[in-house]
C-alpha positions in Angstrom: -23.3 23.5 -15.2 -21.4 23.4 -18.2 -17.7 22.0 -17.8 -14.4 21.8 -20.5 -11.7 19.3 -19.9 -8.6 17.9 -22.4 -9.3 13.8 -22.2 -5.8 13.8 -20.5 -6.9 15.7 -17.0 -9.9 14.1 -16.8 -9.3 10.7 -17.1 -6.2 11.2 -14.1 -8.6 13.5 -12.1 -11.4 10.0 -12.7 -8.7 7.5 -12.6 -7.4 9.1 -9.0 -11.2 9.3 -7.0 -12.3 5.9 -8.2 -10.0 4.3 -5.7 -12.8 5.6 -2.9 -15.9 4.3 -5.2 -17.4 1.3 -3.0 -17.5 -1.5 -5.1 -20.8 -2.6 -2.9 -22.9 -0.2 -1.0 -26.4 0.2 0.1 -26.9 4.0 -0.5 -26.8 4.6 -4.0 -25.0 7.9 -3.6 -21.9 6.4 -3.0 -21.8 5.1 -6.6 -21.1 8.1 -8.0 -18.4 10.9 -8.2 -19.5 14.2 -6.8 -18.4 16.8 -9.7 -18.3 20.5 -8.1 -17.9 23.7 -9.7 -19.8 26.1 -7.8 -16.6 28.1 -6.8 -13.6 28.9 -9.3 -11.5 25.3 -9.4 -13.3 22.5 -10.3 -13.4 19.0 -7.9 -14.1 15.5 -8.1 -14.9 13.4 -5.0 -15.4 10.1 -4.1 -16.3 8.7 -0.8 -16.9 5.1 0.9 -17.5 6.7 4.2 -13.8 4.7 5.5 -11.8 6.3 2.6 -12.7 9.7 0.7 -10.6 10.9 -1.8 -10.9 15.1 -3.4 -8.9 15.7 -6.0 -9.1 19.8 -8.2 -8.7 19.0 -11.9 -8.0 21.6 -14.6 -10.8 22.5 -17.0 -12.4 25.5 -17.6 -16.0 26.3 -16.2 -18.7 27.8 -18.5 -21.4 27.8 -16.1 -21.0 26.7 -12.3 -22.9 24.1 -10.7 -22.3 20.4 -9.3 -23.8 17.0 -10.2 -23.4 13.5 -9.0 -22.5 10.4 -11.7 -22.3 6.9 -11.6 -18.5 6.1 -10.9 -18.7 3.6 -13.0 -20.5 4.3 -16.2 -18.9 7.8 -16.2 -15.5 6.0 -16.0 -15.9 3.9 -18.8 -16.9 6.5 -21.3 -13.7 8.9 -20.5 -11.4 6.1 -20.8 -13.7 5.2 -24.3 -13.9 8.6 -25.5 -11.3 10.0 -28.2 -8.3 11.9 -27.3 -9.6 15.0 -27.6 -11.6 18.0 -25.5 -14.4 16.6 -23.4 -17.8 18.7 -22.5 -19.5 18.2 -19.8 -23.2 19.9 -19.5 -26.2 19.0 -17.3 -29.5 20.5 -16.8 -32.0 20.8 -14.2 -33.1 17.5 -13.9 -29.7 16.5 -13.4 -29.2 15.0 -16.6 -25.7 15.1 -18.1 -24.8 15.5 -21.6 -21.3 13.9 -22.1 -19.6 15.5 -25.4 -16.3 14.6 -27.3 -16.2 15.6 -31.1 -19.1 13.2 -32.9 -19.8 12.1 -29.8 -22.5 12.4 -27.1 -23.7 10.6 -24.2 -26.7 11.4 -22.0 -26.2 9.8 -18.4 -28.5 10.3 -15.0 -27.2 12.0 -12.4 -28.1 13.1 -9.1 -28.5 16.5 -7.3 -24.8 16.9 -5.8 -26.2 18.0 -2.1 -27.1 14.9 -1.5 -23.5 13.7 -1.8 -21.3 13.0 1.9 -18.3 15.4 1.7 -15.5 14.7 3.1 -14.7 15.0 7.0 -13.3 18.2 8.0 -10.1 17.2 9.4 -8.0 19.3 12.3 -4.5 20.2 10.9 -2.7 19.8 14.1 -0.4 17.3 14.2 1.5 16.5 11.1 4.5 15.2 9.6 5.8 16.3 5.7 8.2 13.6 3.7 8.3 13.0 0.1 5.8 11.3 -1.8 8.7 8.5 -3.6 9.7 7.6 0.5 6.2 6.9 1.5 5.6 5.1 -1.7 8.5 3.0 -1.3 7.5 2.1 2.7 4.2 0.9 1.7 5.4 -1.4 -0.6 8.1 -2.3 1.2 5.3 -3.6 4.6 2.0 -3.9 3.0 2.6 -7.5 1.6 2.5 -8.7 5.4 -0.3 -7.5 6.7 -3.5 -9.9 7.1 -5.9 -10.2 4.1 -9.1 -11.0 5.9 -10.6 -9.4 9.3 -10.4 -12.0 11.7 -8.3 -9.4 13.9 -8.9 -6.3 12.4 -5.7 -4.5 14.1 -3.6 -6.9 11.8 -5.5 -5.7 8.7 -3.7 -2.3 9.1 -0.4 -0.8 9.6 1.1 0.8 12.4 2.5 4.4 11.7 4.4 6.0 14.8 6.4 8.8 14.9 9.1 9.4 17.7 12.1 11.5 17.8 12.0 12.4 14.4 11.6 8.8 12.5 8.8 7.3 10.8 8.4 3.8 11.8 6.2 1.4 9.9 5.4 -1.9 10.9 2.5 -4.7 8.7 1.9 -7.7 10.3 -0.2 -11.0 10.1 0.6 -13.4 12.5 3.7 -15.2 10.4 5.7 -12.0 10.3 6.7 -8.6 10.6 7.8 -6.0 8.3 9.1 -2.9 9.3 10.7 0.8 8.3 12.3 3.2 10.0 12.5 6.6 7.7 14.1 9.6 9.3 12.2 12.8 8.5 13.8 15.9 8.0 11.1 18.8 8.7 8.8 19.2 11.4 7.4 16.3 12.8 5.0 15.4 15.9 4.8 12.7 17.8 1.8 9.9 16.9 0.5 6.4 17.0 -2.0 5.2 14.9 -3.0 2.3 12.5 -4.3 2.9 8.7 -6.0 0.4 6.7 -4.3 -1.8 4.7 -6.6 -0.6 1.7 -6.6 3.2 1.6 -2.5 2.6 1.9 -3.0 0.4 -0.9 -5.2 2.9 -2.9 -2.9 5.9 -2.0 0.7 4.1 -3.1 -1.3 3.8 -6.8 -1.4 7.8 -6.8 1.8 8.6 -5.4 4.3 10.0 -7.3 7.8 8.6 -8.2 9.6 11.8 -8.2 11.6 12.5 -4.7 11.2 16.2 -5.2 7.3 16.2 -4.4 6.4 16.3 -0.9 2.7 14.6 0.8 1.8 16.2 3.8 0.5 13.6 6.3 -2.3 15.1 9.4 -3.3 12.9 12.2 -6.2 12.8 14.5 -7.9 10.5 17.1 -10.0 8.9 14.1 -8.9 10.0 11.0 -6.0 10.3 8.9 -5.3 12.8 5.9 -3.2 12.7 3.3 -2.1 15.8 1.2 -0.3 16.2 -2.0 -0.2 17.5 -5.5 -4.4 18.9 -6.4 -5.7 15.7 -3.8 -6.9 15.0 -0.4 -7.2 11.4 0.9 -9.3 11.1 4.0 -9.6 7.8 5.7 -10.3 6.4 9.1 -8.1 4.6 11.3 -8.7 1.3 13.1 -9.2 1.8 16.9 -7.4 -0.4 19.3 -3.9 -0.6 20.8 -1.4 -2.1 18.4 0.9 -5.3 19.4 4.1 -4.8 21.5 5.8 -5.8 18.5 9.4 -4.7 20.4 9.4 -7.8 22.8 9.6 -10.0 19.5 12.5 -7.9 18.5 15.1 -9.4 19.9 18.5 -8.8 18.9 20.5 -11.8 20.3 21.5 -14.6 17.6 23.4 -17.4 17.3 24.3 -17.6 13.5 25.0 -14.7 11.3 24.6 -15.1 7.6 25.7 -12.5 4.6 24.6 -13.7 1.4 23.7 -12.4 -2.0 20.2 -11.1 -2.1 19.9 -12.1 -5.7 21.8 -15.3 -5.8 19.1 -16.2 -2.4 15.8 -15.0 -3.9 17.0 -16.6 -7.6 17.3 -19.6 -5.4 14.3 -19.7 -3.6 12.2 -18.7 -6.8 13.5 -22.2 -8.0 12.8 -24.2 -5.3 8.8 -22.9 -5.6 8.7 -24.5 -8.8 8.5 -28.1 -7.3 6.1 -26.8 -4.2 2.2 -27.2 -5.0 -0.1 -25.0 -3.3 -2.2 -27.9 -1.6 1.5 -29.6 0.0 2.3 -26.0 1.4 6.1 -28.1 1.5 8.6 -26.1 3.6 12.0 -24.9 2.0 15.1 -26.3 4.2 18.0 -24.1 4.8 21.4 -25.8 6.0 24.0 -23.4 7.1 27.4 -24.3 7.6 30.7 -22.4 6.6 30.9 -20.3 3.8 28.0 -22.5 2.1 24.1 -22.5 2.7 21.9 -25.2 0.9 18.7 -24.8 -0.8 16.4 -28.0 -0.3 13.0 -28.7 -0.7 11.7 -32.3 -1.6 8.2 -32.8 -2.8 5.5 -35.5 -4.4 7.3 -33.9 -7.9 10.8 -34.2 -7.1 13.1 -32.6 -5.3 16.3 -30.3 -5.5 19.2 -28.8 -3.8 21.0 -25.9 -4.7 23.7 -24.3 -3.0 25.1 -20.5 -2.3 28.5 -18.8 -1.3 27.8 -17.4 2.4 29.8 -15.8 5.1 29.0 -17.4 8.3 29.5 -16.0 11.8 28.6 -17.9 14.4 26.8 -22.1 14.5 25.6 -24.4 11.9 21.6 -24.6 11.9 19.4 -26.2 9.3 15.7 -24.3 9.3 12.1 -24.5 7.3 10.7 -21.7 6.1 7.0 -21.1 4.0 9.5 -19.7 0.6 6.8 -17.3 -0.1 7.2 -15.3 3.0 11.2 -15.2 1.7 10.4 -14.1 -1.8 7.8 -11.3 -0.1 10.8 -9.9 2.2 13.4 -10.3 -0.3 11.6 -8.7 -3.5 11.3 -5.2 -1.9 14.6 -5.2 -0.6 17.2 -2.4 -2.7 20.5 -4.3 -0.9 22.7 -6.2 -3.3 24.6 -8.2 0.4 21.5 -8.7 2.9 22.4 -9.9 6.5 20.1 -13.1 7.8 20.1 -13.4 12.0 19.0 -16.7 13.2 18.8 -18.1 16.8 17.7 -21.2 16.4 15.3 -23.6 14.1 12.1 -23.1 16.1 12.9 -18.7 17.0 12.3 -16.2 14.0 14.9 -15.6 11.6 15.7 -11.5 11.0 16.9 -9.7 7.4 18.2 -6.4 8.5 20.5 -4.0 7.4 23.0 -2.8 9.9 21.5 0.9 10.5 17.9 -1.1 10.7 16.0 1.4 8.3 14.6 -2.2 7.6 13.7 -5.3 9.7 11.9 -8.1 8.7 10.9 -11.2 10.9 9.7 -14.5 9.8 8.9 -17.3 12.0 10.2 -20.8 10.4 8.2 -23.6 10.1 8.8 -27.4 11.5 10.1 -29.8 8.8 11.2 -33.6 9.4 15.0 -33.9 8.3 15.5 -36.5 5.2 
């Protein structure tokens, strides 16, 4: 196999399939990228055997053939290599010759047919949105979902489409985030919950630009992502996801519009006196036109207060500030709209067309 590349494609094209590379595995193969040109496009692959990612990268072929090479050796010398055209030649034994002008590197590789391709998924139900939206939803939930398996379902995200819209939903016991995106194109009906880390990997190789489009397929076990030259593949996690619409109440008591900025500026400041080990709630006291800030620690205290409209009764309420900052930080809204029923029920930010909801339960606090 004999392979050309510009420095530029390469390192994307390496940069893009690393995501699936294991960072611990038993079988050795796994380690490496699978580098195919035995047909007329060339393809890198990378595969964990939960998440595989394909991705065709431009470079010319000399001579066909495909080789396996450690992830992470092979990674290193692209993004060490000058800026310049990059050959790529191995022999029989497997043995890759890595050239870039006055430089050459001779790496150990593997015979390619040992390598797990990807899952052959069935293209039958899909939906098609662009690549910014989907983007933007995963950073908008993924901050709530749980970080360690101790209920795997809450280590994923919910994805279900209904009557057109896309609905979202991370969770971790604390509090829901959720987003409703209506899709214009063709779009069948599903329910199914992706790991939290293949959405994390894929948001890294989205694009920004609202013009380009990912194609999303769905099966009992897998799901498949399609866009640009790549393919992500991953499996879902089985089970029956929460009744998350019981918790969704929409009855309140007290109504709040505040500045989002002025609120999270707020907050921000408060954290400064908090100390990990206290985990010290933040107070809120709502009463016309005025919420307070408070939080009172073993390094001082302080109170701060913001301009509000208020519809409905006073309440004061604790809240963990980080879950606050989480929700606030990946909202676009310059006036957010904070529902609250009472200091032990979970507050709501929503906007009124509820393309976003987030939950948060408060915590109990003793009043100074």
């Amino acid at each position: 196999m004999k392979l050309v590349f510009s420095k530029t494609n390469l390192a994307k094209a390496v940069g893009i399939v690393m995501k699936a590379v294991p960072a611990k595995t038993t079988m050795n193969i796994l380690e490496c990228i699978l580098i195919d040109a035995t047909t007329n496009e060339i393809k890198f692959t990378a595969n964990d055997m939960e998440l595989g990612i394909e991705t065709i990268v431009e470079g010319e072929i000399l001579e066909k053939g495909k080789v396996a090479i450690d992830a992470k050796i092979f990674s290193e010398i692209v993004r060490k290599l000058p800026d310049n055209e990059i050959c790529i030649e191995t022999d029989s034994n497997y043995t890759s010759l890595i050239t870039c002008e006055k430089s050459k590197f001779n790496i150990a590789g593997k015979s390619g047919d040992d390598f797990s391709y990807l899952p052959i998924i069935e293209k039958d139900k899909f939906i098609t949105l662009s690549q910014f939206t989907l983007r933007e939803t995963i950073n908008q939930t993924l901050f709530s979902i749980a970080m360690n398996d101790n209920n795997k379902m809450m280590t994923g995200e919910l994805f279900e489409v209904a009557n057109g819209i896309l609905k979202v939903v991370g969770l971790d016991g604390h509090r829901i985030a959720i987003r409703n995106i209506e899709l214009t194109s063709h779009a069948d009906d599903v329910k199914v919950v992706v790991p939290g880390k293949t959405l994390s990997e894929i948001s890294k190789i989205l694009s920004t630009n609202a013009e380009d489009a990912v194609t999303i397929y769905f099966t009992n076990n897998h799901i498949l992502f399609e866009f640009d030259n790549t393919t992500v593949v991953s499996r879902l996690i089985e089970g029956e996801y929460f009744r998350i619409n019981q918790m969704l109440s929409s009855d309140y008591e007290t109504k709040v519009t505040i500045n989002k900025k002025e609120f999270l500026d707020s907050i921000d400041r408060a954290t400064l006196l908090i100390k990990e080990s206290e985990k010290k709630p933040i107070i809120l006291s709502i009463t016309d036109g005025s919420l307070e800030v408070h939080v009172n620690s073993s390094m001082g205290s302080l109170n701060e207060d913001i301009d509000i409209n208020k519809d409905g009764k006073d309440i004061m309420i604790g809240f963990n500030p980080k879950f606050l900052i989480d929700a606030l930080k990946v909202i676009d809204d310059e006036q957010i709209y904070i529902y609250l029923v009472n200091p032990k029920a979970p507050c709501f930010i929503k906007d009124k067309e509820e393309s976003y909801i987030y939950l948060i339960l408060p915590v109990n606090f003793t009043a100074e």
